[in-house]
C-alpha positions in Angstrom: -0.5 -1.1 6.0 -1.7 0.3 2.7 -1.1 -1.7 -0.1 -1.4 -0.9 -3.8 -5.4 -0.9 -4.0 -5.4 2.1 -1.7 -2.3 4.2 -2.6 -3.5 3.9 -6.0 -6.6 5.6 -5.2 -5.1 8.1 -2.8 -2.8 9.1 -5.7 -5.4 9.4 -8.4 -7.6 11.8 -6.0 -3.6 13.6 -5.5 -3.0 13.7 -9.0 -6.4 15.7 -9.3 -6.2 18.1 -7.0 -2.3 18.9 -7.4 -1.3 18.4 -11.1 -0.5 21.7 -12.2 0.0 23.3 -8.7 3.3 24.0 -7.0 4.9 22.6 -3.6 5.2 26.1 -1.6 6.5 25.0 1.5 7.7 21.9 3.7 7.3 21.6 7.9 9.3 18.5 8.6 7.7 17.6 12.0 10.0 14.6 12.6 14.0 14.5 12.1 14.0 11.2 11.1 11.3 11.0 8.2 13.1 12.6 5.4 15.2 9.8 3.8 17.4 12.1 1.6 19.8 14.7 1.2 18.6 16.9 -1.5 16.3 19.8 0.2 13.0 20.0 -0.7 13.3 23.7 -1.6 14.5 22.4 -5.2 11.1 21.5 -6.1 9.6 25.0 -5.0 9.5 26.4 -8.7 8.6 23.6 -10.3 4.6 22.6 -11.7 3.7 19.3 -10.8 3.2 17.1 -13.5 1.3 14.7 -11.5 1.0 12.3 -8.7 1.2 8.7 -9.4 2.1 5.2 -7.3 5.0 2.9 -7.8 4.7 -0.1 -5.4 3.2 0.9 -2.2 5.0 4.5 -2.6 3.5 8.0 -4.1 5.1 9.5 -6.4 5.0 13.3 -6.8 6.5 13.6 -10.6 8.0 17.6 -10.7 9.0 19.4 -14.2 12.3 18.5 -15.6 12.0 14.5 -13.7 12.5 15.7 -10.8 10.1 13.6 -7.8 9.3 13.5 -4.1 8.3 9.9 -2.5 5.8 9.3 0.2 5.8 5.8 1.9 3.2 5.6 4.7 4.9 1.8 6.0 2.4 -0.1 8.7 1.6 2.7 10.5 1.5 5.6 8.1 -1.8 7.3 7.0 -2.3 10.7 5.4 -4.8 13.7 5.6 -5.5 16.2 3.0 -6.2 19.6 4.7 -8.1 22.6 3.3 -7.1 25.0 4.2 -3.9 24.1 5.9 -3.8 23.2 9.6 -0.7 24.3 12.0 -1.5 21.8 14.3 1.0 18.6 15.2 -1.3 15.2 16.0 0.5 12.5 17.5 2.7 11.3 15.4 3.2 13.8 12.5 6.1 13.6 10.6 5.8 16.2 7.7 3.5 18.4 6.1 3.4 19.6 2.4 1.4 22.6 1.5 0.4 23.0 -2.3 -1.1 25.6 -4.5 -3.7 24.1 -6.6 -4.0 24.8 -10.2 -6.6 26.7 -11.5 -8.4 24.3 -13.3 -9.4 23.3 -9.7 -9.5 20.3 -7.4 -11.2 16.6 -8.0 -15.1 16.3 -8.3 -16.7 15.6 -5.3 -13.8 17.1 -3.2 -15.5 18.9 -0.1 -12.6 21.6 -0.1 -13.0 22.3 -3.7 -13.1 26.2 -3.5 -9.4 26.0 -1.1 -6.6 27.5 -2.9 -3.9 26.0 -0.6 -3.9 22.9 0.5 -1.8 20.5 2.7 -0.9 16.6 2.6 -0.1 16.0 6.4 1.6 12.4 7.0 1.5 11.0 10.1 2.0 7.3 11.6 0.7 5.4 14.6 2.9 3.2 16.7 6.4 3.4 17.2 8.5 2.1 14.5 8.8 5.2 12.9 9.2 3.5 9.2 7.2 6.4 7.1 8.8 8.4 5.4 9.7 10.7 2.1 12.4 11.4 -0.1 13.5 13.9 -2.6 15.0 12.8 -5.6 17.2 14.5 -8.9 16.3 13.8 -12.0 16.9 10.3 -12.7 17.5 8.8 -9.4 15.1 6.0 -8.6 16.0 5.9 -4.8 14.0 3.3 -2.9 12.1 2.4 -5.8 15.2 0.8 -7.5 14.9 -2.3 -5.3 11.1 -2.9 -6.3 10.3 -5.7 -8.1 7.8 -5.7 -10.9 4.5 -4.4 -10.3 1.4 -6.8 -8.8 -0.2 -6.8 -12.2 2.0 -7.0 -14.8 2.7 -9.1 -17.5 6.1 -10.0 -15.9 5.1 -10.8 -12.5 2.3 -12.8 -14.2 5.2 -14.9 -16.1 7.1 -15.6 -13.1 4.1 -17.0 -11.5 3.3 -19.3 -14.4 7.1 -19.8 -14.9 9.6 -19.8 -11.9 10.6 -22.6 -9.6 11.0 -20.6 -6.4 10.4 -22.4 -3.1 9.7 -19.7 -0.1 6.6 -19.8 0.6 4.0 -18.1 -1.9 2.6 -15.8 1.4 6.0 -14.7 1.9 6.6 -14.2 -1.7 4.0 -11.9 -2.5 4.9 -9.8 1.1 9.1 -9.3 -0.5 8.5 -5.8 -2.7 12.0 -7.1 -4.2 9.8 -9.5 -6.0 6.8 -7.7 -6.7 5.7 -4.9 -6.0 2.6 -3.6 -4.0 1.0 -6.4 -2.1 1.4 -6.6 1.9 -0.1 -9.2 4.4 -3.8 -8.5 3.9 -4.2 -9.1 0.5 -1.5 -11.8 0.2 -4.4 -13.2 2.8 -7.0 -12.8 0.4 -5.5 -14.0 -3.4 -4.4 -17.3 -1.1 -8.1 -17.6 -0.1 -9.6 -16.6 -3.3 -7.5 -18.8 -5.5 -8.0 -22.0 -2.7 -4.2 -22.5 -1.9 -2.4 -23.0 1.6 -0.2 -19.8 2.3 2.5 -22.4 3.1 2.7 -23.6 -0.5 5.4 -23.2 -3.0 5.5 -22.2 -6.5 7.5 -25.0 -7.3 4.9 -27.5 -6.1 1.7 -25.9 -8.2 0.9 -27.4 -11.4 0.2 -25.0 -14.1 -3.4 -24.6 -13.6 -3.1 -23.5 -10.2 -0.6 -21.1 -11.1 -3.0 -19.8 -13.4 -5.7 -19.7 -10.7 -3.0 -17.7 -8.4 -2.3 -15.3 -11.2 -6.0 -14.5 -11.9 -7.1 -14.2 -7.8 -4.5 -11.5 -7.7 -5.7 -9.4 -10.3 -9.1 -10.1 -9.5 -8.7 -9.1 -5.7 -6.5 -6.3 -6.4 -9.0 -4.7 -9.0 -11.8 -5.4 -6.7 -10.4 -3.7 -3.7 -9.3 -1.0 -6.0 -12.6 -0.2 -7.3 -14.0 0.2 -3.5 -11.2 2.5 -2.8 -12.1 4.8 -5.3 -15.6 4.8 -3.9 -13.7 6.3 -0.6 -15.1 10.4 0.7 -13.7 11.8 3.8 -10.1 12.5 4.8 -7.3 10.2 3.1 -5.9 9.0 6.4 -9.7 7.2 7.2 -8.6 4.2 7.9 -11.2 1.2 8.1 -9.1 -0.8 5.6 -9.8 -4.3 6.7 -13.8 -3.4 5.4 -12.4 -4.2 2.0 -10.7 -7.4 2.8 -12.0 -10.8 2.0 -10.5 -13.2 4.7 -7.2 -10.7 6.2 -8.5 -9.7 9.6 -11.2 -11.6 10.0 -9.6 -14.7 12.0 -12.1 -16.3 14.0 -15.4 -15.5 12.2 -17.1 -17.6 9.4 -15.4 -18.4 6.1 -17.3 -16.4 3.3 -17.2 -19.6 1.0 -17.7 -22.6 3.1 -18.8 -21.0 6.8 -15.8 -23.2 8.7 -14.0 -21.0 11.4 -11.1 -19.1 9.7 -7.6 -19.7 11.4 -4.6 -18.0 11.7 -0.8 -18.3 12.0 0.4 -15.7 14.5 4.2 -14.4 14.2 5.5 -11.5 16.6 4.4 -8.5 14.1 1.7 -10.0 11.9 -0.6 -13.0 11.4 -1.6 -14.9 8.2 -5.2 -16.0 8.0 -6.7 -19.0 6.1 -9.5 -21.1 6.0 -8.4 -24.8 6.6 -11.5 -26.9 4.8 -10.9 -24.5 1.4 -7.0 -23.8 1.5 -5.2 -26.9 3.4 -7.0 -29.7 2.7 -8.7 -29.9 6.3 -5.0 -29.1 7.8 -4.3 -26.8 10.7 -0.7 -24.8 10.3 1.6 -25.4 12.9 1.3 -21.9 15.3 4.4 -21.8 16.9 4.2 -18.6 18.3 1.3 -19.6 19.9 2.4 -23.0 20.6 5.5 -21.5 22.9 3.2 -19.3 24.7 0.7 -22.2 25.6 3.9 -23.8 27.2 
């Protein structure tokens, strides 16, 4: 799934090659994609003020507050066309076309002389979770639920502050408490900062809260900055190249060279390196564990 390092980038490349352009026209390719009620034709008229991320969502900011979301879920991935296509890959679910500005498109874009262009989402697999939404002016929609962002200065005082006790791996997955981070690099601030995935916040003394605090931002910039290194279409996947430890169960640990492990659970797995993060200790693998039976 994309997470904030890489929508952020995809909306920065967005924002310059749409602010100032208009939203022309709308192909919804699947039913069940648009979230919303209000028709997309509203925003036909409007310039776009820019394109920006909240969370793991884009958001297309429109004149007057108006704003269109894009959420690409697991599965989601998007390609930036020039000039449009008419086609339908496998699973499409909408395409935008835009008129740029005339100040032009972002440096180093290879369809910088395309007038019209189109942002074509489409998802793999079949849970069907992508999806976009059209919102009135002052309507935060899904975003209302988000918690604070993966950076900020409040998330950063809850970490050095709160006494919750789920599991800091499934904390930093639940967007209601902050916003932007998924499984892989959940993976990698655990691994960076030297703490079990099945700790709590409650049981970390204040220095390792600290050390928490600063392997988020320290992952999360890092994996930002070779995002926006990215050429080629948007949708390019090859996402786990940036991650640390998150995908790479079973190969050498980058700090200490023991085997990495993994928890498996029925739509994800959490990876870990035992010798830096547990204290020698293997997680219990229940999934596993029942299957072995």
């Amino acid at each position: 799934m994309p997470e904030l390092p890489e929508m952020q980038a995809v909306a920065e490349r967005l924002d310059a090659a749409l602010r100032g352009g208009h939203l022309t026209r709308v192909d919804a390719l699947h039913f069940t994609a648009l979230k919303t009620v209000v028709p997309p034709e509203s925003l036909f008229a409007l310039p776009i003020d820019g394109v920006g991320r909240r969370g793991k969502y884009l958001v297309f900011g429109f004149e007057g507050g108006h704003r269109m979301l894009v959420h690409c879920s697991q599965g989601g991935r998007l390609d930036l066309e020039a000039p449009p296509k008419t086609t339908k890959p496998r699973g499409s679910l909408v395409r935008f076309f835009f008129t740029r500005a005339p100040a032009g498109p972002a440096d180093g874009d290879p369809s910088a002389d395309a007038a019209e262009v189109a942002l074509l989402l489409r998802e793999y697999g079949t849970e069907r979770k992508a999806g976009w939404w059209v919102l009135a002016p002052g309507d935060d929609g899904p975003m209302e639920r988000l918690g604070p962002e993966a950076t900020s200065e409040e998330f950063e005082q809850f970490l050095l502050t709160a006494d919750d006790r789920r599991r800091i791996h499934t904390l930093l997955r639940d967007q209601r408490t902050v916003a932007g981070i998924g499984r892989g690099y959940a993976d990698d601030a655990l691994w960076t900062a030297e703490l079990s995935p099945y700790a709590t916040l409650a049981s970390l003394n204040p220095e390792r809260r600290r050390a928490l605090v600063d392997a988020i931002r320290a992952v999360l910039a890092g994996a930002l900055e070779g995002e926006r290194t990215r050429t080629g279409a948007l949708g390019e996947a090859k996402l786990g190249q940036r991650f640390l430890v998150h995908g790479h169960y079973g190969e050498p640990c980058p700090r200490c060279g023991e085997t990495l492990r993994h928890v498996s659970y029925e739509s994800h797995e959490v990876v870990y390196c035992a010798h830096c993060q547990t204290g020698g200790k293997v997680l219990a693998d229940r999934r596993m564990s029942r299957l072995l039976k």
